[in-house]
C-alpha positions in Angstrom: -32.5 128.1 28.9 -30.0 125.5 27.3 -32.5 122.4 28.4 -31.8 119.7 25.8 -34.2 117.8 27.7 -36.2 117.5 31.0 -38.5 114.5 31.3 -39.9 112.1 34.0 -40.1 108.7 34.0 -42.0 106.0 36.5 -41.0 102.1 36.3 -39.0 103.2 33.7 -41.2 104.6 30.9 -41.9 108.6 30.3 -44.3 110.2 31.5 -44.1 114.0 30.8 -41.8 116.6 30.4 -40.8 118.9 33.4 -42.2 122.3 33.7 -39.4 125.1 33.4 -39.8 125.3 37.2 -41.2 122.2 38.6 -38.8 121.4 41.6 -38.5 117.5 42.7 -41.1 116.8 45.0 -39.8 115.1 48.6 -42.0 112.7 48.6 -41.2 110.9 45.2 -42.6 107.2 44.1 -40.0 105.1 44.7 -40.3 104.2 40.8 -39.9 108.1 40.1 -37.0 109.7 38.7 -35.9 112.8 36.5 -33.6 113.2 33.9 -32.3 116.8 32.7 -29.8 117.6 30.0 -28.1 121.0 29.6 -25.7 121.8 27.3 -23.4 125.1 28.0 -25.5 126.9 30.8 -24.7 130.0 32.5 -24.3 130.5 35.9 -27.3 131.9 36.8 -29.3 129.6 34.2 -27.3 126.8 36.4 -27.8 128.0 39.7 -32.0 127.7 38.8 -31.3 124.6 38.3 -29.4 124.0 41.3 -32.1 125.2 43.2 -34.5 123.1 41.5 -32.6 120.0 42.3 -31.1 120.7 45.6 -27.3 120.6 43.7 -24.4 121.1 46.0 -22.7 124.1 45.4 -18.9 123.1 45.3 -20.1 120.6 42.5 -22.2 123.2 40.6 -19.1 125.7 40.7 -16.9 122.9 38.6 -19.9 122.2 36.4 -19.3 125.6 35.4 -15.9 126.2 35.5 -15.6 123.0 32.0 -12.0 122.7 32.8 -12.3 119.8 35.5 -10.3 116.3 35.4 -12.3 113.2 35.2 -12.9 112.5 39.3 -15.8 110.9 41.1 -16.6 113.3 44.2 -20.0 112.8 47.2 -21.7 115.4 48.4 -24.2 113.8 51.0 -26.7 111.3 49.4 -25.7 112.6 45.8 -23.1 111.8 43.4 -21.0 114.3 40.9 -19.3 112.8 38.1 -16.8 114.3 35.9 -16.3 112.8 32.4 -14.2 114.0 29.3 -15.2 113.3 26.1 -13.3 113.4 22.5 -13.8 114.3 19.3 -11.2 114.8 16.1 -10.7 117.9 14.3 -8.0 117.9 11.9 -5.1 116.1 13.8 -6.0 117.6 16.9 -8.2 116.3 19.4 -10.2 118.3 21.7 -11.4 117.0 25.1 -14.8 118.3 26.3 -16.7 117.8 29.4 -19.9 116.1 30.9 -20.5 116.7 34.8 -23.3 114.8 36.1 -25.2 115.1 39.1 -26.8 112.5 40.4 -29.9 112.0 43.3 -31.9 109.3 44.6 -34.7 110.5 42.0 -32.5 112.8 39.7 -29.8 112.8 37.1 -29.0 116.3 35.5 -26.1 115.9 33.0 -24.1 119.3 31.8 -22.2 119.3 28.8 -19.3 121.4 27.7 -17.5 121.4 24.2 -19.0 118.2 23.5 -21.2 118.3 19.6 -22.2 114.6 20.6 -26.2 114.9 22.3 -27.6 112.7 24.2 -30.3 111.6 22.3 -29.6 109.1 21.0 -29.0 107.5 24.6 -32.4 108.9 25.7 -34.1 107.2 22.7 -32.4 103.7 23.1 -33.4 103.6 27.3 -37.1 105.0 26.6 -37.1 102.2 24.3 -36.2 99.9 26.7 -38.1 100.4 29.7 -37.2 97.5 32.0 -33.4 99.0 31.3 -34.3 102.4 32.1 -36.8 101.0 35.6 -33.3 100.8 37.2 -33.3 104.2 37.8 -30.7 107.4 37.2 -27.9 105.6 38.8 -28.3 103.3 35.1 -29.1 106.3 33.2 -25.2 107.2 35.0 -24.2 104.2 33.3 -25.3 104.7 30.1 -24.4 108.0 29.3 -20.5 107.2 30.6 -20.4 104.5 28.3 -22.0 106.4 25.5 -19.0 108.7 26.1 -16.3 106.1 26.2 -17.6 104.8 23.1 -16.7 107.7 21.5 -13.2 107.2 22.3 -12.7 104.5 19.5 -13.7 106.4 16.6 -10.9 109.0 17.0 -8.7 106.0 18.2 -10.0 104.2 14.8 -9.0 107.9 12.8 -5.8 108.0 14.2 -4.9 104.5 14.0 -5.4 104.7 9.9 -3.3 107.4 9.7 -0.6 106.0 11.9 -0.3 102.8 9.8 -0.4 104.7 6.2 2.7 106.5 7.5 4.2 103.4 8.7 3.6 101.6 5.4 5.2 104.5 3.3 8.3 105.4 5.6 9.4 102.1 4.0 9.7 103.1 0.4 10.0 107.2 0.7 11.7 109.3 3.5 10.1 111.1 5.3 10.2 114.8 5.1 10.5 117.5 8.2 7.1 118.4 7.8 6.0 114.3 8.3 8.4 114.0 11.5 7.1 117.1 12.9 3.1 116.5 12.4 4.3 112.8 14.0 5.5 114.7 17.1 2.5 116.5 17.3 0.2 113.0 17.2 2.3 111.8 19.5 1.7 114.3 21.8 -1.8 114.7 21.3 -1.7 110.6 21.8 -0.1 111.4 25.2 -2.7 113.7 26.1 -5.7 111.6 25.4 -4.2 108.4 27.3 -3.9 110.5 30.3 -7.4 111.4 30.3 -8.6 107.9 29.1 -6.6 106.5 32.2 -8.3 108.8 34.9 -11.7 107.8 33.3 -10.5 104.2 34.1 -10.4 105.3 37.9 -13.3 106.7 37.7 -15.2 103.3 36.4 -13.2 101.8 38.7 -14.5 103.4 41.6 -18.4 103.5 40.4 -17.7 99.3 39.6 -15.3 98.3 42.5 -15.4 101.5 45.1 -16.9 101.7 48.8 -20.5 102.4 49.4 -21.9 105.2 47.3 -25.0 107.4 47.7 -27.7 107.2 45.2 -26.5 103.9 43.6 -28.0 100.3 43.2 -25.8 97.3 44.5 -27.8 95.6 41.1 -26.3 98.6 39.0 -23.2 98.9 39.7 -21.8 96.1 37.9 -22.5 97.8 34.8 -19.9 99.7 35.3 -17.4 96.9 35.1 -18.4 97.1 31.1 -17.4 101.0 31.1 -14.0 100.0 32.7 -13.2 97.2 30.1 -14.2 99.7 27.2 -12.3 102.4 28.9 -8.9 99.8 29.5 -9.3 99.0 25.9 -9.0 102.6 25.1 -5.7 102.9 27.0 -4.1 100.0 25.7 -4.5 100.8 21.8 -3.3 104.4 22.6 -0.6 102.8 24.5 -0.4 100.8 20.8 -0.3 104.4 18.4 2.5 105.9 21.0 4.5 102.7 20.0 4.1 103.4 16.3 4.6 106.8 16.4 7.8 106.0 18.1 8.8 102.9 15.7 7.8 104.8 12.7 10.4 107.7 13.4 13.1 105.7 14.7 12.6 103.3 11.2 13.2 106.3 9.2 16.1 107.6 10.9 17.6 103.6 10.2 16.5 104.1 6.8 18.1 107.3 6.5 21.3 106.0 7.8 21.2 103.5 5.4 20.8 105.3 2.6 23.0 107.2 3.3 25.6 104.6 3.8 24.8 103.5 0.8 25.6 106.3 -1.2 29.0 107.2 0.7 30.0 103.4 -0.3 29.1 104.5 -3.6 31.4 107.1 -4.2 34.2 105.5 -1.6 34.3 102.9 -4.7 34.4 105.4 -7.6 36.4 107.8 -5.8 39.1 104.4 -5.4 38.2 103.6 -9.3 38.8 107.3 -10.6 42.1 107.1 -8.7 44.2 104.8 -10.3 43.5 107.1 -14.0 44.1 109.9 -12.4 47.3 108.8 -10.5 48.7 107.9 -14.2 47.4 110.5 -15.8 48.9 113.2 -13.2 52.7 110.9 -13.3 52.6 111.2 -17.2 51.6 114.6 -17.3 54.7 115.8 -15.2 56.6 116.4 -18.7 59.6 114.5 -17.6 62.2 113.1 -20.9 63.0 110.2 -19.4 59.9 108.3 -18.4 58.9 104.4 -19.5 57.3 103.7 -22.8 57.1 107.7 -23.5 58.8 107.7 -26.3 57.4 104.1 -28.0 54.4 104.0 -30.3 52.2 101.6 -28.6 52.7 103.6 -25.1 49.9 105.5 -25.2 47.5 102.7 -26.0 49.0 100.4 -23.7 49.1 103.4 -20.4 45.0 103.9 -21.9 44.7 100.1 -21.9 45.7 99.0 -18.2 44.3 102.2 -17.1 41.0 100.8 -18.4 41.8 97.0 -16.9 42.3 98.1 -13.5 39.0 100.1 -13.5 37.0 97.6 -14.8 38.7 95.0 -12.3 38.2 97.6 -9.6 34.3 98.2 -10.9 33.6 94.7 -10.6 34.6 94.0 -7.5 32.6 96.6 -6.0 30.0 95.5 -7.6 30.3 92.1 -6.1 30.4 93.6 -2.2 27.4 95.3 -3.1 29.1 99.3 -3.1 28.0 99.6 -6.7 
């Protein structure tokens, strides 16, 4: 069974683990509630626990199926929760899944593709036991922000990368290879923000919503702190699409430049190699009867003004900035 973790807690501090098939008892303390963490179950290890908990099976079924958008959904006095969570490999990054379930005296959390545990969470409310005396609809709360803080360190990742290509399209081109893998963040970018703005409906609605089962009027404005993580999220993605855009768009400017630049360059020795070769080509034409031909100094003198109107030329390109 892929339990992580099945404890119970009264007024907020643990009292024992759960058996492997202790069901929750109808008549719970008031102060009373379970939390179970699974991590990549199979259906039939699910459906135990389904049983166990009284889970609805619509919800169970997109526990399972790990492909589900982030949505908030009721199912008579208990709660399912979709989240997505993120992680970077390489330049790609890979969404997984948490569904949780939650009950007047129950939170079961299932995770999908995500490597980041819960512990961590678990550890930090059993530490803090007037926190975790609120009940599972705060343990909800935790363990969504615990997820959307794990949106900044990829954002943080990308961010770095985004600006060490920003600062370097300014002094070297970029290559094919650069514009393409800038396509690609971009796109992964756009895939990410879409996800980040659903999880923003889904604080939203747990913050702002009507009347849902299984949660505390006291509680739910916690969730106001998982929506102002969750909007800062989208707006620095919003941010890297921006650069990602500004950066490929300053290198196509550069690009033209540059290439301006060099076709003013050899406009102006193409005009200063003219007027030689325009002389050179007239004198070469082997006529008898052409001026100076047959004087001594006409050589130097043709060489001389040849040279004069190069240099004039030459330096006044250089002034207009072509050379």
């Amino acid at each position: 069974m892929p339990i992580m973790a099945a404890r119970a807690y009264h007024e907020g501090k643990f009292v024992r683990d759960l058996g492997p098939q202790e069901m929750v008892p109808e008549d719970c303390d008031p102060g009373d509630f379970f939390w179970l963490g699974l991590y990549a179950p199979t259906p039939d290890e699910l459906a135990g626990i389904a049983r166990r908990f009284g889970l609805h099976p619509l919800a169970v079924e997109d526990a399972l199926k790990a492909n589900q958008l982030p949505k908030v959904e009721v199912y008579g006095d208990q709660l399912f929760v979709v989240a997505r969570t993120a992680t970077l490999d390489g330049d790609a990054i890979h969404a997984g899944e948490t569904a949780l379930f939650l009950g007047p005296h129950f939170l079961v959390s299932v995770r999908h593709g995500s490597a980041r545990a819960h512990t961590d969470v678990r550890a930090r409310l059993e530490s803090l036991p007037a926190k975790l005396a609120h009940g599972p609809d705060y343990v909800l709360y935790a363990v969504l922000d615990f997820i959307v803080d794990g949106y900044f360190p990829v954002i943080d990742a990308i961010e770095d990368r985004m600006l060490g290509v920003e600062d370097r399209v300014m002094d070297t081109p970029l290559s094919a290879a650069d514009i393409r893998h800038l396509y690609k963040q971009r796109h992964e970018i756009i895939r990410f923000q879409r996800l980040v703005g659903m999880m923003k409906e889904v604080a939203a609605r747990l913050a702002h919503g009507d009347e849902l089962p299984a949660m505390d009027p006291v509680v739910r404005p916690f969730f106001r702190d998982v929506w102002d993580h969750v909007q800062r999220a989208e707006y620095r993605l919003a941010g890297l699409r921006d650069i990602a855009v500004s950066v490929i768009e300053t290198n196509g400017m550069l690009e033209q430049q540059r290439q301006g630049a060099i076709t003013r360059q050899l406009a102006a020795w193409a005009a200063i190699l003219a007027v030689p070769t325009a002389i050179a080509g007239i004198y070469g034409m082997n006529f008898d009867y052409m001026p100076e031909l047959r004087w001594s100094f006409g050589y130097p003198l043709v060489v001389g003004a040849m040279a004069a109107i190069c240099s004039a030329l030459y330096w006044r390109f250089k002034r207009i900035g072509w050379l």
